[in-house]
N, C-alpha and C positions, 0 to 999 in steps of 0.2 A: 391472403387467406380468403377460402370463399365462405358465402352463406352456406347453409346443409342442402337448400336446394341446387346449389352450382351454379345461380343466377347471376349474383352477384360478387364482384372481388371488393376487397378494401384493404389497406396497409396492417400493417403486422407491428413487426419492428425490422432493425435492420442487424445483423451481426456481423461483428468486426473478426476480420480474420484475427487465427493468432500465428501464423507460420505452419500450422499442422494441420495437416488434412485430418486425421487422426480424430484430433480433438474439435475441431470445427462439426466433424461430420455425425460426432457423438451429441454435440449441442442440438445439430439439426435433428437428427434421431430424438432429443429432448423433447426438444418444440412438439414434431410430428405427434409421439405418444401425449403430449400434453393437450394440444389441439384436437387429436382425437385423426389426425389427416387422413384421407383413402390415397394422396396421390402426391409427387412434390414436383413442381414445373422448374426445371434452371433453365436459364435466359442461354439463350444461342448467337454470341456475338456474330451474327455473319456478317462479310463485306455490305456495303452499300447496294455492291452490284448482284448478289444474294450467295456470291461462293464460301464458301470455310476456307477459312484462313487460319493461321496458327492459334490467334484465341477461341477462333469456333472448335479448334481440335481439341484444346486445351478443356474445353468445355465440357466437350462430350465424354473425353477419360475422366473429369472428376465424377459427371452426373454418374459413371456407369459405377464407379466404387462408391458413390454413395449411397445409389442401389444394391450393395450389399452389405449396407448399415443399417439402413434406414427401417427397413420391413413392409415396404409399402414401393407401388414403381415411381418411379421415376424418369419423366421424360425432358427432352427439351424443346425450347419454341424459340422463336425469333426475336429476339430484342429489340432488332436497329428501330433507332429513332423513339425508345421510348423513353428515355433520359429527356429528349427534346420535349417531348410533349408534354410530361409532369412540368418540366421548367415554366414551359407556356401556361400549364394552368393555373401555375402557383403565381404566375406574372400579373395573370390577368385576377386573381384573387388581393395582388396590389403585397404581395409577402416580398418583403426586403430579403435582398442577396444571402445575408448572412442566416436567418432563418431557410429560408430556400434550400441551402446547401445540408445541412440537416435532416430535411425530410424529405428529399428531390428521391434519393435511391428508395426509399419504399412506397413513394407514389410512384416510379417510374414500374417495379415491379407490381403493382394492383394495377397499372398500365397493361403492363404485360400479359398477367394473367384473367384481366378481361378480354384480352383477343381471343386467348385461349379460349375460356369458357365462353363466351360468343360464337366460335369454332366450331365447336361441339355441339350448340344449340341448332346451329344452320342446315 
């Protein structure tokens, strides 16, 4: 989630799938109208080497149905390597493994979506 000015990103929570796109994407639609959201970013697993691969396909047919739930766009961005970097910070924050794993996906995604909104500011 960002601040109102799009300055800043910070962690949210995280949602656990349930098997349904369905119902997952109604939660998300929750959040969005709860939050108040203009915009929702999904993470774009691409290769290393920056190609789409089957999870970057995979990715982009959900983002695009969930753009017809949600009521707001929906776009994607580039993920890689930001699972690694939350890890690093939470390491270097001294957080033991088992906490880490816990928090690690929605620090990886406020990762994320400050590239974005840094993106956007440039």
């Amino acid at each position: 989630m960002s601040d109102r000015s799009g300055t800043i990103a910070s962690p949210l929570t995280v949602l656990q799938r349930t098997g349904s796109h369905q119902q997952d994407h109604r939660r998300i639609k929750a959040l969005v109208e709860e939050e108040e959201a203009e915009r929702v970013i999904v993470g774009l697993p691409l290769s290393l080497d920056g190609s789409v691969g089957p999870a970057a396909r995979g990715a982009i047919a959900e983002a695009e149905e969930l753009g017809s739930v949600v009521g707001v766009p929906v776009e994607t961005f580039d993920e890689r390597l930001t699972t690694v970097s939350a890890d690093r910070m939470l390491i270097e924050q001294r957080m033991r493994a088992e906490a880490r794993r816990r928090v690690v996906d929605k620090i990886a995604a406020a990762v994320m979506l400050q590239s974005w909104l840094d993106g956007r500011q440039a």
